[in-house]
N, C-alpha and C positions, 0 to 999 in steps of 0.2 A: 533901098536908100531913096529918100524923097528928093523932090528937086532943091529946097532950101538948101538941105545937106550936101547935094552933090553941088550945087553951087560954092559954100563955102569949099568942100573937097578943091574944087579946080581953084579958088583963087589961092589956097595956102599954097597949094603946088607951083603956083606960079613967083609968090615971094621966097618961095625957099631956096636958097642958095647952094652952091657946091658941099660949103661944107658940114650942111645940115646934114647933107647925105657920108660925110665924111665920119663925123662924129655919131652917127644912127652907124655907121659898120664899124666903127673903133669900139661899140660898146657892144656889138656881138662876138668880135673878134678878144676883145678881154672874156669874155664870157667862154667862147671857146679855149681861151689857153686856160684858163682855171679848170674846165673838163679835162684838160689831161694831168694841169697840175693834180685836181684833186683824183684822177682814176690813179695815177702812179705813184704818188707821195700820200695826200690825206687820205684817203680812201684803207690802204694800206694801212697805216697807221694806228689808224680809229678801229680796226677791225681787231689787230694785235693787241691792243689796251682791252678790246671787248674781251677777249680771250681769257684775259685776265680775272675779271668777274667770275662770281658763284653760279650765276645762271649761265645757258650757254644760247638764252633767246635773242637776247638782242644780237649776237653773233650772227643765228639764221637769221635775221630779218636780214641786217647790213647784208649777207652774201645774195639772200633773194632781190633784195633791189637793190646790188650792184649795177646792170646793163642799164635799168628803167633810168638808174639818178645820171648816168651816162648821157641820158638822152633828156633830161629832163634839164640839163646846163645850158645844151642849145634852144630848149624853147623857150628858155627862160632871157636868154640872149637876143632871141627873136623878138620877145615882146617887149624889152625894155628897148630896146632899136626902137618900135614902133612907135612905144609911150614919146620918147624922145623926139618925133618929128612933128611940124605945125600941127599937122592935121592928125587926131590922135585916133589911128587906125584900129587900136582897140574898143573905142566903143560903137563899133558896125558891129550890126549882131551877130553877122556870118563868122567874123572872128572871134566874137565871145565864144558863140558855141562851141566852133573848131578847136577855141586853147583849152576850153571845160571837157571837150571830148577828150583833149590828147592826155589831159590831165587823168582824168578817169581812168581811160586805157594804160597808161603807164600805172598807176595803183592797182590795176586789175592783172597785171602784166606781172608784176612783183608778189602779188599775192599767189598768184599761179605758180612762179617757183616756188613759193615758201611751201604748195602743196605738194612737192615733191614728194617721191618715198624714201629720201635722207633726211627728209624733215626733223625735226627736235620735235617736232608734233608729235610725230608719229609715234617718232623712237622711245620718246617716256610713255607712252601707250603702251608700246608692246612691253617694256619693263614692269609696267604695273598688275597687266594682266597676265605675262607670262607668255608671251608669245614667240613661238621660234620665228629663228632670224630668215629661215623659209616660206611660213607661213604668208599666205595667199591675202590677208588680211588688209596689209598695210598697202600694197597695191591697190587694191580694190576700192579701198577707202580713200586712194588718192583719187586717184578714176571720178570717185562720185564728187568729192572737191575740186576739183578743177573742171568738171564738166559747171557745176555751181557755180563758180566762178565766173566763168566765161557766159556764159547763160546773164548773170547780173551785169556785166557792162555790158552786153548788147542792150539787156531793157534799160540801164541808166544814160545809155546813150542815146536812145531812141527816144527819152524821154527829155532828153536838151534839146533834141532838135525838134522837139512837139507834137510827136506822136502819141497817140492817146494810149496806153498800156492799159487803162480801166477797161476799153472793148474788148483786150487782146482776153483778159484775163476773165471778163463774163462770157465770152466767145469760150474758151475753156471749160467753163462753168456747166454752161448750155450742154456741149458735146461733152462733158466728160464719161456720162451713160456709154453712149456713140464707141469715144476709143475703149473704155473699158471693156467692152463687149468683143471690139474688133482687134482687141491686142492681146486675149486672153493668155494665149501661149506666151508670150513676152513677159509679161509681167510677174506669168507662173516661173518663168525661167530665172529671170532676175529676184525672185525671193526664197529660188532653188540655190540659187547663190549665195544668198544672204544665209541661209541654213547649212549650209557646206562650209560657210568659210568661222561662223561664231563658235559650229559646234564641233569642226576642224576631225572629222573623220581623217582626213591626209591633210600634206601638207606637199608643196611642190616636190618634187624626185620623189616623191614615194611610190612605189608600183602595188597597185591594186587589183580588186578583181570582182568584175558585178556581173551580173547575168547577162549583158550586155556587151559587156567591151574589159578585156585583159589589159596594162601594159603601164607604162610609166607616167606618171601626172606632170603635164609642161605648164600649161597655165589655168586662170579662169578667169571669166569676161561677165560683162553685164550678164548674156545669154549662154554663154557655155563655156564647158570644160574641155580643155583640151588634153587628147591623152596619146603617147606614142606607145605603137602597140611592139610587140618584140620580133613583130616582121619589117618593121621603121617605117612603119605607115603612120599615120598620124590620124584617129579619130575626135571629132568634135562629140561631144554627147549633150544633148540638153541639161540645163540646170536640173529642172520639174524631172525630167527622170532620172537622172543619178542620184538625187536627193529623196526620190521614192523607191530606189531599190537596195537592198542587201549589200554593204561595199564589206568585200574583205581588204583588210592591209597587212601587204604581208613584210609590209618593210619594220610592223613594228614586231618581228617576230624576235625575243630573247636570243630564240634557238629554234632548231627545225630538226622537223622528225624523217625519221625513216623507218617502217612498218613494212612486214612482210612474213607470210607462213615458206615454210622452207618443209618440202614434203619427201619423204626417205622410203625406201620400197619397203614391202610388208616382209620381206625377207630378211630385216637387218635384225639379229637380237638386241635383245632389253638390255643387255652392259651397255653395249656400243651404243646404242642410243641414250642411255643418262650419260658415257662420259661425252658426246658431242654435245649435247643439251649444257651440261659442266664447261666444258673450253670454252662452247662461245659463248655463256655466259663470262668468262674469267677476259677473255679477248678482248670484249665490248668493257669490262670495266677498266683494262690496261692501258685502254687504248689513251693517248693524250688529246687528241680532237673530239669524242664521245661525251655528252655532258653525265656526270654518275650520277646526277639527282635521280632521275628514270631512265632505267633498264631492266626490260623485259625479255626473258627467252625459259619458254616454257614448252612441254609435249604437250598439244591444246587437244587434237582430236584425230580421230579415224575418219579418212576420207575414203572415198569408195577404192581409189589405186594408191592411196599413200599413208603414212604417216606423219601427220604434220607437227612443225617444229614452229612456235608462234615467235616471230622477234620484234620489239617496240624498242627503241631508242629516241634520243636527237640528238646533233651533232654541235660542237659549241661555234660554230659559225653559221651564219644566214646565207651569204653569197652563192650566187647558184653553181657557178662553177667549181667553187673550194667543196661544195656539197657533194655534187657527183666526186669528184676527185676521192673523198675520204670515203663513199657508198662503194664504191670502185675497188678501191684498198681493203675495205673491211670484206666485200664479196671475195676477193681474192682468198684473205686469210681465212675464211670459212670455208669455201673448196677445199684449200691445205688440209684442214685438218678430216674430212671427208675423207679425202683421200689416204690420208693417215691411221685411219680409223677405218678403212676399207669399204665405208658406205658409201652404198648408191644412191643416186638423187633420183626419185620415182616420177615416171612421165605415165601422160592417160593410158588405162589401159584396159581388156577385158577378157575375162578366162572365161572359156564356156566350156562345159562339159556334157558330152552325147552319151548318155546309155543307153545301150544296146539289149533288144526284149528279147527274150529265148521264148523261140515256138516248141509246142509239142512235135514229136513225132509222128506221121501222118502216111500208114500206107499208101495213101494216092502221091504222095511226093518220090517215092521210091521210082528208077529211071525203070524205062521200057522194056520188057526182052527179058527181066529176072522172074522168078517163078518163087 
């Protein structure tokens, strides 16, 4: 402020009366009761009629800049106070910029909620391409929006108060060689992301399984994935290599198998082994938790101590517990019938056999003393 101005400054303060300042707060003070009038009554109001509409956008905008238009009744209160007194504190630059800043910030504030991930942005995204309501996606994609966000009002800011953003952004320019070189793992990681989450191998709760790391999928970040292992430890993995290695999902499994040769001693006859080979074929298709599309049980092969009995199935549940539980059940009822059938179940084993070489008879072997 130069000295002419701050000259007028001091004389208008000196003719200003009481109720100059009376009327400069009567018109903040109406300003504030209309923020509450309109957060409880029109705010409310205007939202329910939105509701009504085909679209449901204008709905989220009003809910994302609820708090901002909040706050944006008192600056508004503030400044027409100011307009209102002699000396019109509004055109000091400190305060232009200050109201242009808050103004900014409260639109950048607003738009920040709208990036939510309840967003109506988001939400007809994931409807159009089919994305589950798990799916890592819409997270991720808010993440990058509001980091955006917040990113533009600090340079829109910086740029009312007169800071040069042309240096900042040929400074970037310059060094972009520089960080690319120095943030390679970064960048690989965050496009190990971007490859995980488009081409949606998992999706959050899904338990997986990489050369690497076993267990359940909790989240994923610019840089990495996070995974809870089935000891309830929690490993991070890099994007860049989860995204370069083999993932199994076994959450999207139909159904789950159970495979196993079942080996009988070489002692057991040919009846007895086709009518077990018979039962537990018949067992496995009775059973009500057993899926019948595939079921396998066949005499596969002579092993060095058994007879093997080959069995493939899977069971109509995934869950690991219910798994063991009916592998449990079904091992039982195939004992039974073992048992019933009188077969033995063949363990390692090895038969040797010594023969014994016959010598001649040998005058000198005959005992001393005989003639």
């Amino acid at each position: 402020m130069d000295m002419e101005r701050w000259d007028a400054f001091v004389r208008s303060v000196q003719r200003m009366e009481w109720n100059d300042y009376a009327i400069a707060f009567a018109i903040f003070l109406i300003f504030l009761l209309f923020r509450k009038l309109f957060t409880r009554y029109i705010f409310k109001m205007v939202v329910k009629m939105s509701r009504k509409t085909p679209t449901e956008v204008f709905t989220n905008v009003l809910l994302a800049f609820e708090a901002p238009l909040r706050l944006f009744w008192v600056v508004l209160g503030t400044y027409l106070a100011l307009v209102y007194l002699p000396f019109n504190w509004t055109t000091v630059e400190f305060v232009k910029h200050l109201y242009r800043s808050i103004i900014i910030i409260l639109i950048g504030w607003g738009l920040y909620n709208y990036t939510s991930t309840q967003s109506m942005v988001f939400v007809r995204m994931a409807r159009k391409v089919d994305i589950d309501e798990d799916s890592m996606l819409v997270p991720f994609l808010s993440k990058i929006l509001r980091f955006t966000v917040v990113a533009l009002v600090i340079v829109v800011v910086a740029g009312e108060w007169g800071y040069s953003i042309s240096g900042f952004v040929a400074g970037l320019g310059l060094g972009g060689l520089a960080f690319a070189l120095a943030a390679q793992d970064t960048i690989g990681n965050f496009f190990g992301g971007v490859i995980i989450i488009t081409e949606k191998p998992f999706s959050k709760g899904d338990w997986i399984k990489t050369p690497s790391v076993e267990g359940t999928v909790e989240d994923i970040t610019f840089r990495s994935t996070q995974i809870r292992t089935f000891e309830d430890s929690v490993i991070t993995v890099p994007n860049s290599t989860l995204a370069n290695e083999p993932i199994t999902n076994w959450s999207q499994m139909n159904k789950r198998r159970i495979t196993f040769s079942l080996g009988v001693t070489y002692s057991t006859p040919r009846e007895k082994l086709e009518r077990c080979v018979r039962r537990i074929d018949a067992l496995l298709r009775s059973h009500e938790e057993v899926d019948p599309d595939v079921i396998m049980v066949h005499f596969s092969e002579f092993n060095d101590s058994s007879l093997e009995i080959f069995l493939y199935f899977f069971t109509k549940t995934t869950v690991w517990a219910e798994w063991y539980r009916i592998k449990e059940n079904i091992n039982l009822e195939i004992l039974k019938i073992l048992e019933e059938e009188n077969v033995h179940v063949a363990f390692p084993s090895r038969t040797v056999y010594f023969e014994k070489e016959e010598r001649p008879f040998d005058l000198e072997d005959e005992p001393a003393g005989k003639e």
